[in-house]
C-alpha positions, 0 to 999 in steps of 0.5 A: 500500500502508498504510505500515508502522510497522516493515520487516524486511529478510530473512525468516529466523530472525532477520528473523521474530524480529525481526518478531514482536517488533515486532508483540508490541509493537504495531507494524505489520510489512512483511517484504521478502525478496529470494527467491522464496517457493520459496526462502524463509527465507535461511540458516536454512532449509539449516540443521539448526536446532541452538540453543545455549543455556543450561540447568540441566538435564532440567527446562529442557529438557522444558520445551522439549519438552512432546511428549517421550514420559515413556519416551524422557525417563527413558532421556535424559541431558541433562546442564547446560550453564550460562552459565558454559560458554556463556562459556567456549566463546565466549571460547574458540573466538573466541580471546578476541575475542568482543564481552564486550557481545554475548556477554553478551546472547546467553549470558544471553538464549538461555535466555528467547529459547528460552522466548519462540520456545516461546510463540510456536509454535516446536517444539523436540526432542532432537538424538537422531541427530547429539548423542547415543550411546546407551551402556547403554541411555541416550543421553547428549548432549554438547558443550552442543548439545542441541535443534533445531527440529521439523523442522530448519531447513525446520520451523523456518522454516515454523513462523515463517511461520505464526506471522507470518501469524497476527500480521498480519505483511505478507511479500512475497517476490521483492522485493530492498531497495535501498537505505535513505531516509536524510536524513543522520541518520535512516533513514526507509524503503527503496527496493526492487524487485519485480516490475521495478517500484521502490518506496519505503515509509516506516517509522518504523523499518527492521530489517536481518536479510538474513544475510552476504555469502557467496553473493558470490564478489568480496566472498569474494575482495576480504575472506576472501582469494584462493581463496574463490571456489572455495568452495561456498555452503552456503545461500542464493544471495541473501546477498550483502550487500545488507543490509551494503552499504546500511548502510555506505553511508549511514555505518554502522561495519563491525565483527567478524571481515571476513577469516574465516566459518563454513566446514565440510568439505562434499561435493566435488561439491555444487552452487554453492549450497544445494540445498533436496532435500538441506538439510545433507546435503552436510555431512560432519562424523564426521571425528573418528571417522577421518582426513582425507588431503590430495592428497599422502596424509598427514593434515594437521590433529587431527581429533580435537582436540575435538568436532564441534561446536567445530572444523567451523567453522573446517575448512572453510577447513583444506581449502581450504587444501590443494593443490587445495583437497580432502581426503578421510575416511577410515573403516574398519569400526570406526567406520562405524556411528557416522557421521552419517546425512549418509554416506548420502544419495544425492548423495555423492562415496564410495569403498568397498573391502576394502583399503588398496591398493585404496582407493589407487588409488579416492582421486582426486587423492591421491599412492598411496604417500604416502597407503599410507605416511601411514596405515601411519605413523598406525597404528603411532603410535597408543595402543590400550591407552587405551579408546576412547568417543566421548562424551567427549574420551577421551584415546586419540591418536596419538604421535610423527606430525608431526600427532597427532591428540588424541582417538578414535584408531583404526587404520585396518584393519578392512575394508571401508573407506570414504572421502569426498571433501570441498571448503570449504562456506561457511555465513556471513561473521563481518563485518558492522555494528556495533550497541548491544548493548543496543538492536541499533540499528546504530552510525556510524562514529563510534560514534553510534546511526544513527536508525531502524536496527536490524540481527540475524543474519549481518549483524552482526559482533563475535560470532564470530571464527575459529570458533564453537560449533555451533548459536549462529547460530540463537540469535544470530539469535533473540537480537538479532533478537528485541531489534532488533524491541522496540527498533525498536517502541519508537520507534513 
């Protein structure tokens, strides 16, 4: 085969990011993905395609969205979110340990990285099912997370694949990297496996985009903690570090939050790994609209302490937590109309019944009178008088509960109701390299630029910590996968 000048290790968002800035600047590209091509585009594929990103107004985001419909633009309220609230909820939900370098980058490139993907091909739209209610006649969105890719996570990685083989980009699939070529001081290609065959190719320059180490229950349980490998893989069978390990092998730092992931309530009964027929659908995150019980019945963490978008990441672990490592939800006829089309798929672990003591003796696992007495304490305590509205934190909560829950209280007591059972889905680990901010070219352990590599997306450590503000993944992988390509093109 020609030598390429530049190889891409993964073919995710962030890998074809990277990529296709690399070809942007003349290099030649090779993308090595360790999937077969019926399982293509890692992480970002299971994804919704959600990108966090700032923007001014209705302007910027029409922008985005030149195929919005005129009509359907003027009954949309999209409201702003500037840089300055982007900064607030990184530094807010990481607890202030966020990268001040890498977090700059993302929050003050996400806006002209979304430009950038829109030039190239990328479709946008407006998340009208899962990030808008419509109140007098008007959907109004909330929690800063705006728009997804043109057919979610499937659309967006489809979409890359195209534009790349438009560009000239060489992808090959089922072929796993194994290790980097590095003379002790610059990375000059890498060694992989295809076909049970094993090459090497050199390259001027290797960018590792091959996502986290969450499909790898001994690297969960030896880093996350005892416990983890009860956990469900959300996406991607094939991320289980090889990008990490390779690195750190040839002296790469390690870096960011090792102990802790994106981690959400996702149906009990999921599969050990995604499954590309339902995408997303196991996930289950219109909790705050009710309430979660624990195997002894009572209610163990605020579902309503802020929006979806800033606390499913972190609940995921909550449940796991929990004895025996479930919870279920728990809804009644006042809200069922306001959860997410995910509480209708086929593949779901339910319960539905036309009273409390029926619903009981349905829930498996849970004590029956700890849950009777847990709901009937929650109904008692919580503030009718304040009104309840979904789009905004609306102060109508509980008092006097050992848990109060913050936000969207209701009581529990309009049949039918409705309960689904939950474990811990694990999307991606928070640890991984560290890199220039300036360049993404992968850092030493003493904090000097390695040669020729470049690193973006789940691999990366130092962003996120503890949690993380919905849709900021696809953006952090757009962000520096785009800067990694144009870093590595330059020493071409």
């Amino acid at each position: 085969m020609t030598h390429p000048e530049i190889i891409v290790v993964g073919a995710g968002n962030a890998a074809f990011c990277a990529a296709l800035a690399a070809r942007e600047a003349g290099a030649s590209v090779l993308m090595l993905e360790r999937a077969p091509e019926a399982e293509n585009g890692g992480n970002s594929r299971f994804t919704a395609g959600a990108f966090r990103f700032a923007y001014a107004g209705a302007d910027d985001i029409r922008a985005l969205c030149p195929d919005l419909p005129e009509a359907q633009a003027a009954i949309s309220d999209f409201g702003d979110y500037p840089e300055e609230c982007f900064y607030d909820d990184m530094f807010r939900l990481t607890r202030y340990r966020t990268d001040p370098a890498l977090c700059e980058r993302l929050v003050t490139e996400s806006a002209e990285t979304m430009r950038w993907l829109r030039a190239k091909g990328i479709r946008f739209m407006p998340i009208y099912g899962r990030q808008a209610f419509e109140i007098d006649g008007r959907f109004r969105f909330w929690g800063g997370l705006t728009l997804e890719a043109w057919g979610g996570g499937p659309g967006l990685v489809d979409g890359h694949t195209g534009i790349a083989r438009s560009a000239g980009i060489d992808i090959r699939y089922g072929a796993r990297v194994l290790d980097l070529i590095h003379d002790g001081h610059t990375v000059g290609g890498v060694r992989f496996k295809q076909d049970g065959r094993i090459e090497t190719v050199p390259a001027k320059a290797v960018v590792l985009a091959a996502g986290g180490f969450q499909a790898n229950p001994e690297w969960r349980t030896r880093y996350l903690g005892p416990g983890w490998e009860l956990a469900k893989v959300r996406g991607s069978r094939f991320n289980t570090g090889d990008g990490i390990r390779m690195a750190l092998e040839i002296g790469a730092a390690a870096y960011g939050n090792w102990s802790g992931g994106h981690a959400v309530g996702w149906d009990y009964n999921a599969p050990e790994f995604g499954d590309l027929a339902v995408g997303d659908g196991f996930q289950k995150h219109s909790y705050p609209w009710g309430v979660m019980v624990n195997a002894t019945g009572r209610r163990f963490v605020d579902e309503g302490a802020d929006f979806r978008n800033y606390t499913y990441a972190r609940y995921g672990r909550t449940i796991l937590e929990q004895p025996d490592s479930f919870a279920w939800q728990v809804f009644d006829a006042q809200v069922s109309h306001l959860l997410r089309d995910e509480y209708r798929i086929r593949q779901v672990t339910k319960a539905k019944t036309d009273t409390l003591e029926e619903l009981a003796g349905r829930l498996e696992g849970v004590d029956r009178d700890g849950f009777l007495a847990g709901i009937a304490a929650y109904n008692a305590a919580v503030d009718t008088d304040t009104p309840f509205n979904p789009t905004v934190r609306d102060g109508r909560g509980t008092h006097g509960l050992a848990v109060n829950k913050t936000n969207w209280a209701n009581t529990i007591s309009a049949p039918p109701f409705e309960a689904y059972r939950v474990g811990c889905g694990l999307t991606f680990t928070f640890g991984g390299l560290r890199i220039d901010p300036a360049s993404a070219q992968v850092l030493d352990s003493d904090l000097a630029p390695i040669p020729g590599l470049y690193a973006a997306g789940e691999l990366v450590g130092g962003l996120f910590w503890f949690n993380y503000p919905g849709g900021t993944g696809l953006t952090n992988g757009a962000v520096f996968g785009r800067l990694a390509g144009r870093s590595a093109a330059a020493v071409v």
